[in-house]
Short mmCIF file of the C-alpha atoms (twelve columns), coordinates in Angstrom:
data_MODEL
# 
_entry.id   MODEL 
# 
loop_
_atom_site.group_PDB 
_atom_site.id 
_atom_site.type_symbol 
_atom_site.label_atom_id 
_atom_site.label_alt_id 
_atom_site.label_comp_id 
_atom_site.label_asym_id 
_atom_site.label_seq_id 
_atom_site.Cartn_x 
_atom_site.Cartn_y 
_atom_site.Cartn_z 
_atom_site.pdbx_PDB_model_num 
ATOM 1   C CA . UNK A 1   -14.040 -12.350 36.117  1 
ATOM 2   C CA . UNK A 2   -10.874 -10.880 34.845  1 
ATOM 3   C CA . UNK A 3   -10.397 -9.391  31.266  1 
ATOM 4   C CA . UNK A 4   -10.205 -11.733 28.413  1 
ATOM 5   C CA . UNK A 5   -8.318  -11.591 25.459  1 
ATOM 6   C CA . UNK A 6   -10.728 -10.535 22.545  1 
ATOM 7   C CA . UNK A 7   -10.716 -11.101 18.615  1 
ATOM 8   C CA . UNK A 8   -9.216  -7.909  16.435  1 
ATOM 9   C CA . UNK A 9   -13.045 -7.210  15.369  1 
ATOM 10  C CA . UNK A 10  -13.796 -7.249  19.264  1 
ATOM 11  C CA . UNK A 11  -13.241 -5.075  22.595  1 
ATOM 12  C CA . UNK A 12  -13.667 -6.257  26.207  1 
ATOM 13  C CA . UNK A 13  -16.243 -4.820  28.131  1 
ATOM 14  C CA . UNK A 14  -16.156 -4.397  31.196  1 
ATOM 15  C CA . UNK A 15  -19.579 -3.687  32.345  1 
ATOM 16  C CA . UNK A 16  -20.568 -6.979  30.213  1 
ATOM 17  C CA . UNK A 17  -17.849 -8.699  31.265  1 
ATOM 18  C CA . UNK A 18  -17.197 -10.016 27.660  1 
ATOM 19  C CA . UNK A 19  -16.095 -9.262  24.300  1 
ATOM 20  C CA . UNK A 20  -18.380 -6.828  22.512  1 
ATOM 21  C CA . UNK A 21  -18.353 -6.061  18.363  1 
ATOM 22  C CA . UNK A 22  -16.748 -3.154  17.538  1 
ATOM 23  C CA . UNK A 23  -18.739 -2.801  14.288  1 
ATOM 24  C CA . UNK A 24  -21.942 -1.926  16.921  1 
ATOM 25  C CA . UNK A 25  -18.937 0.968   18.405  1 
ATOM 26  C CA . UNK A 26  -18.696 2.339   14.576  1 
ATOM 27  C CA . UNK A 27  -21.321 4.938   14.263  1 
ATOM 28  C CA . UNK A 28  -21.054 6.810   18.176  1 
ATOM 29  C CA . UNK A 29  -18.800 9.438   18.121  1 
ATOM 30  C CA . UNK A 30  -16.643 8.406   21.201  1 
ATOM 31  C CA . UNK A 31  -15.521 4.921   19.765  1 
ATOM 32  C CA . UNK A 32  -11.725 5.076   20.913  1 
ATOM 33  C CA . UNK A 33  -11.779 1.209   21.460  1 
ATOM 34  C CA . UNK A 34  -11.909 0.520   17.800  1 
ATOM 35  C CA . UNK A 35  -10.421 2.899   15.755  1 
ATOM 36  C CA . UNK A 36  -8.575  0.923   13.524  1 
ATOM 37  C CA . UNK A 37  -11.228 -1.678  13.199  1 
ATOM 38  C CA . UNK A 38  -13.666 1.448   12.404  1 
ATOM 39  C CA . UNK A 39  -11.422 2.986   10.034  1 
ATOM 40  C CA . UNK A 40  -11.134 -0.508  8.397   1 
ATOM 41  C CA . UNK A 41  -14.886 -0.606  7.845   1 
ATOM 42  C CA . UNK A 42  -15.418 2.943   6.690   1 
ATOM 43  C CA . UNK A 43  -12.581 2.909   4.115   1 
ATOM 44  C CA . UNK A 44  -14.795 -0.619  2.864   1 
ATOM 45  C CA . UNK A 45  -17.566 1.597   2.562   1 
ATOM 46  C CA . UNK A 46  -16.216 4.017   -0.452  1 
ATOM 47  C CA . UNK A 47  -15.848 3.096   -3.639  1 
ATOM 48  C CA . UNK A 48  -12.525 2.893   -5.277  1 
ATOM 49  C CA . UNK A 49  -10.433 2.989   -1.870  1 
ATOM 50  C CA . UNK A 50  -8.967  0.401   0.807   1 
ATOM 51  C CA . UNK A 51  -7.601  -0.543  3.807   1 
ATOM 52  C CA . UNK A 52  -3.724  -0.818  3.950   1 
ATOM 53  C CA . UNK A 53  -2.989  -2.385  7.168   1 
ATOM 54  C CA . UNK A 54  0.478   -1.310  6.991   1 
ATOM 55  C CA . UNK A 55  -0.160  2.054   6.845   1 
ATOM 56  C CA . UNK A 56  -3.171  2.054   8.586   1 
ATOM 57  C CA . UNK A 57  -4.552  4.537   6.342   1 
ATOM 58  C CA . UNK A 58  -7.670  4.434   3.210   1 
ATOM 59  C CA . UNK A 59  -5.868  4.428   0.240   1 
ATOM 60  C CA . UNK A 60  -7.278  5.156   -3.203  1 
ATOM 61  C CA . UNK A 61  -7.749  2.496   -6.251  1 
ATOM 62  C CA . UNK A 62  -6.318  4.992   -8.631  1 
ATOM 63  C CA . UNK A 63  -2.756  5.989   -7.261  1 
ATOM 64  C CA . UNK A 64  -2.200  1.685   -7.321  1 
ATOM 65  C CA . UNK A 65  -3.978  0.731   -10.772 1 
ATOM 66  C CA . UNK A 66  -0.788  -0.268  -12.111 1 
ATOM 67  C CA . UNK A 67  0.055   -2.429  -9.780  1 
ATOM 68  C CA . UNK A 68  -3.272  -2.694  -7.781  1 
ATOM 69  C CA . UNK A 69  -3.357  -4.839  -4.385  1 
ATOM 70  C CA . UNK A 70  -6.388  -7.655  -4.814  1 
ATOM 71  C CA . UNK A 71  -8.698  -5.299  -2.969  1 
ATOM 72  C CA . UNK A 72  -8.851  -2.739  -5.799  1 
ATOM 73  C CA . UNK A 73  -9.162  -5.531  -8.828  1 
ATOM 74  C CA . UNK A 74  -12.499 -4.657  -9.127  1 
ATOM 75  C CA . UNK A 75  -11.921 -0.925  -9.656  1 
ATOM 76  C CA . UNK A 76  -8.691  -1.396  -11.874 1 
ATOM 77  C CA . UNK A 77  -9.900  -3.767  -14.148 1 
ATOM 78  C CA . UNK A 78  -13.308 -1.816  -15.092 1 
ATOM 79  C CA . UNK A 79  -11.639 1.403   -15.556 1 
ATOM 80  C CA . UNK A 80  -10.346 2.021   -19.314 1 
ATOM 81  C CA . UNK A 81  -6.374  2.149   -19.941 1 
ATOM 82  C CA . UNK A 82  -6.059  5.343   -21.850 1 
ATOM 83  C CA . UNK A 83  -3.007  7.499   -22.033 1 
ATOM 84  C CA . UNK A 84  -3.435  9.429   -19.090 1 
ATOM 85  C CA . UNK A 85  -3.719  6.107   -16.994 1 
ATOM 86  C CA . UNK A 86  -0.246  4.640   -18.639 1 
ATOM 87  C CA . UNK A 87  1.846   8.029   -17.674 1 
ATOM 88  C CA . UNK A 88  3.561   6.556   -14.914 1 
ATOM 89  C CA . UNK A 89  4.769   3.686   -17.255 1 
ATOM 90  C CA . UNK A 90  5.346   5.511   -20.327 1 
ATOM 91  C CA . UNK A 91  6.020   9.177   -19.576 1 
ATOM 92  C CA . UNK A 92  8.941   10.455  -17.799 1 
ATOM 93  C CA . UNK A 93  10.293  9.497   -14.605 1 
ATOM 94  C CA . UNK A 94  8.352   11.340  -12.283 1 
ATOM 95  C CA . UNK A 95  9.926   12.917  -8.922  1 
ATOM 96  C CA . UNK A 96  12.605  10.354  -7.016  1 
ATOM 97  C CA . UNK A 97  12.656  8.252   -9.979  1 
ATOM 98  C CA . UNK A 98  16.074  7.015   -11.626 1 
ATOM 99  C CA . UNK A 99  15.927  5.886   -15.483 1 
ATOM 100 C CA . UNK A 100 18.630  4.030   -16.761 1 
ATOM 101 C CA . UNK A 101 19.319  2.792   -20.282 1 
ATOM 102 C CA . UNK A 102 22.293  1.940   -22.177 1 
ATOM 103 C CA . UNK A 103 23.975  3.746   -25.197 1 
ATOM 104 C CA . UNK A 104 25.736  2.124   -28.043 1 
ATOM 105 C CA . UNK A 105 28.847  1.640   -26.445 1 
ATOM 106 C CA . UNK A 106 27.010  -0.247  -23.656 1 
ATOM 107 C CA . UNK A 107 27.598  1.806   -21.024 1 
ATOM 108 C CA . UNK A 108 24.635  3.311   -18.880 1 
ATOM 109 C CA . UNK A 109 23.790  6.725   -18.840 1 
ATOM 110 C CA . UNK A 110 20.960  8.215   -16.949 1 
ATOM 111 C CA . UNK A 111 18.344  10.271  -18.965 1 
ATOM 112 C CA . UNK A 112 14.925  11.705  -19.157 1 
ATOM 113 C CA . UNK A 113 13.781  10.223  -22.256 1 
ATOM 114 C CA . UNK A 114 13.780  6.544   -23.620 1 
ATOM 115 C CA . UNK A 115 12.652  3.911   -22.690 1 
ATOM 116 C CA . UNK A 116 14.578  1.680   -19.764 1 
ATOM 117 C CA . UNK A 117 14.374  0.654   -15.834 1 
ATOM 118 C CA . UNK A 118 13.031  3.335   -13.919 1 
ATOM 119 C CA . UNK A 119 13.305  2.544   -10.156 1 
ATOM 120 C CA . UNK A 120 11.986  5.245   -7.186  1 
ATOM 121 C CA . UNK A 121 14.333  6.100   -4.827  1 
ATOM 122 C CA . UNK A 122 12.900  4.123   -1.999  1 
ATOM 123 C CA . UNK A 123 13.001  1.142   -4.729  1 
ATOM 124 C CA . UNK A 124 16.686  1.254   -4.602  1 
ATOM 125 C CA . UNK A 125 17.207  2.186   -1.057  1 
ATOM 126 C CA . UNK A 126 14.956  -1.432  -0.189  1 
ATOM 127 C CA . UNK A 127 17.006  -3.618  -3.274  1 
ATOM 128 C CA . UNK A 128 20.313  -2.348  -2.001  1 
ATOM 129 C CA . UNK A 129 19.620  -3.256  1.533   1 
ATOM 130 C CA . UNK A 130 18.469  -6.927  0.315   1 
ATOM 131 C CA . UNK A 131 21.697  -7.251  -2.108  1 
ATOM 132 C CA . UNK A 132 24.003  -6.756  1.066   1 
ATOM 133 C CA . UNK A 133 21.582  -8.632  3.211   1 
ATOM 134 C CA . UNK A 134 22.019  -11.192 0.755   1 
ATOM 135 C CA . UNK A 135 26.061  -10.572 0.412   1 
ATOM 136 C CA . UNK A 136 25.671  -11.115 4.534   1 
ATOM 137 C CA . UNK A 137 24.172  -14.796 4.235   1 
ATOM 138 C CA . UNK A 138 26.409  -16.184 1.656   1 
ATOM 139 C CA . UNK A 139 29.850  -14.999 2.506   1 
ATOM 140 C CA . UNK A 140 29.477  -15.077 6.411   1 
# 
């Protein structure tokens, strides 16, 4: 029988000669079939952390509580908002950050202080590229 094509949660077997659960691969110490699968369930396992398939890496609740991914709502939502948790929103741009904000004259001036739009540098690297993506499909 050749090998078969098995689900993301499954690895062929070839002594078996079918698909096999990776969550029964989880707990030996040789389980290079499943990594991601077992790195997946052990990041489920601790509190306050998930998955992110894109990075394939655990990621904690905390870093994303202000703008938490579904998997961390439970986490985000009991936790209490005090002033250490708003930093990031109130506080001053932190490292790679750009603040803008207008004076009187309605220019923009950069600064440390005020409040205004405060965009990381990757931020603006990714909404540049989609304003001349954009640019791209309407005048061409």
């Amino acid at each position: 029988m050749a090998m078969a094509f098995c689900p993301k949660d499954q690895y062929w077997d070839s002594s078996r000669k079918s698909c096999v659960s990776c969550a029964l691969t989880c707990s030996q110490r040789s389980q290079r079939t499943c990594t991601d699968f077992c790195k997946f369930i052990n990041c489920r396992k601790e509190q306050g952390r998930y998955y992110d398939h894109l990075l394939g890496a655990c990621v904690s609740c905390d870093s994303t509580c202000t703008q938490h991914p579904q998997q961390c709502a439970h986490f985000c939502e009991k936790r209490p908002r005090s002033q250490a948790n708003l930093q990031p929103e109130l506080g001053r741009p932190q490292a790679g950050e750009v603040e803008v904000r207008s004076d009187n004259s309605g220019r923009h001036q950069g600064s440390e202080h005020g409040p205004g739009l405060r965009l990381s540098s990757d931020q603006l690297t990714l909404y540049c590229t989609l304003g001349v993506c954009l640019c791209a499909i309407f005048c061409c």
